[in-house]
C-alpha positions in Angstrom: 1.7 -7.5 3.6 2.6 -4.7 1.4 3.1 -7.4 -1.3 -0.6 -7.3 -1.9 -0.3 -4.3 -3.2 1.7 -3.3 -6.6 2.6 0.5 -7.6 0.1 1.6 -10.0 -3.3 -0.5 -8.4 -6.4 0.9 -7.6 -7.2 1.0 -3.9 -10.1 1.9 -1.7 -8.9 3.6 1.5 -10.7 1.6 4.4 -10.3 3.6 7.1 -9.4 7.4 8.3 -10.1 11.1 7.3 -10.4 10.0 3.6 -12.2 6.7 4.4 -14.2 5.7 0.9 -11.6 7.2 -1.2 -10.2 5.5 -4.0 -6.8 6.0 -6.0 -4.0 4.5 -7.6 -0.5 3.5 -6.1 2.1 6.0 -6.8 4.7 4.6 -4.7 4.8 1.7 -2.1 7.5 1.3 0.7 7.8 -2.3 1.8 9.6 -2.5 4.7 7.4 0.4 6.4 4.5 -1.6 5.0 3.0 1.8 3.9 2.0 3.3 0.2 1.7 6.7 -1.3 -2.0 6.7 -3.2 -3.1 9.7 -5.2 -5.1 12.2 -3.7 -5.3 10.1 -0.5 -4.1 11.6 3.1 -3.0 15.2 1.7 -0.7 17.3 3.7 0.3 21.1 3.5 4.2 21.4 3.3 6.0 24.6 3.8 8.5 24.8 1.4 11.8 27.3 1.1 11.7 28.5 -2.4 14.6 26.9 -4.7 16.5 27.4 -8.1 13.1 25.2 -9.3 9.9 26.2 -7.9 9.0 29.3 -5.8 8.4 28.7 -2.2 4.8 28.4 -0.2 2.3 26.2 0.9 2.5 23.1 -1.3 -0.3 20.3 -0.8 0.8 16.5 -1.8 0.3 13.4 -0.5 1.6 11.7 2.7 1.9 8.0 3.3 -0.7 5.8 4.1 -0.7 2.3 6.4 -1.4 -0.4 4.1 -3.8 -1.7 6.7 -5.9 0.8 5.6 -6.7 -0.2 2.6 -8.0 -3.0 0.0 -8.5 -3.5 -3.2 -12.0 -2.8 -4.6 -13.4 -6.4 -6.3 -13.7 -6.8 -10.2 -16.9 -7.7 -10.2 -18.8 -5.1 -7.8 -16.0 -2.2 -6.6 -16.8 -3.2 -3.1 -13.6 -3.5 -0.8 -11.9 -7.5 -0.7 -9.5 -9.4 0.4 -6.6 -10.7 -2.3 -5.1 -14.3 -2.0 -3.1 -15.8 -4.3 -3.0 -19.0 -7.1 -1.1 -20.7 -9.6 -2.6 -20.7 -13.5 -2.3 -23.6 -15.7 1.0 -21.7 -17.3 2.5 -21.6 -13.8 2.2 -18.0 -13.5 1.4 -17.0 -9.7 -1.3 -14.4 -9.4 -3.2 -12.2 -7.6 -7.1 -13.1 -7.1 -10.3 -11.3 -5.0 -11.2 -14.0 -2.7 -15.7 -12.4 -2.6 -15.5 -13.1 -6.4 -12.2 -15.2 -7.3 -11.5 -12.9 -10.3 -7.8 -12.3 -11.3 -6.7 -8.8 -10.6 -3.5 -9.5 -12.4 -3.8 -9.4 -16.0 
């Protein structure tokens, strides 16, 4: 499942505390099938200050289920569901199954 989704998409968190929420991938973590999206499920850390940074609350972002979340259609930035196709050139791409736009350029 976490295929779907690519480091550097926009998403729309579909369920949860920050449900409606949208933000791009920073990181994703296949075999957990979970995805780090920015500004999406933050978490205060308490951190021991180091040789780099001084020490104290620090809020960042935690992981997120990718079950939680879809990609927001081309055409009207609601939440869809993404299948995939071949083009004529062969290449195999990503497409929002409301609208069947490509999401991949």
């Amino acid at each position: 499942m976490a295929a779907l989704f690519k480091k550097g998409d926009r998403v729309i968190v579909r369920t949860g505390k920050d449900k409606g929420k949208t933000g791009d991938i920073l990181r994703v973590m296949p075999k957990e099938n979970r995805v780090l999206v920015q500004g999406v499920n933050m978490v205060k850390r308490h951190t021991r200050p180091d040789r780099n940074q001084a020490g104290g609350i620090v809020e960042k972002e935690a992981s997120i289920h990718v079950s939680n979340l879809a990609h927001p259609d081309p055409k009207t930035d609601k939440p869809t569901r993404i299948g995939f196709r071949f083009l004529e050139d062969g290449r195999k791409v990503r497409y929002a199954k409301q609208s069947g736009e490509v999401i991949d350029s």
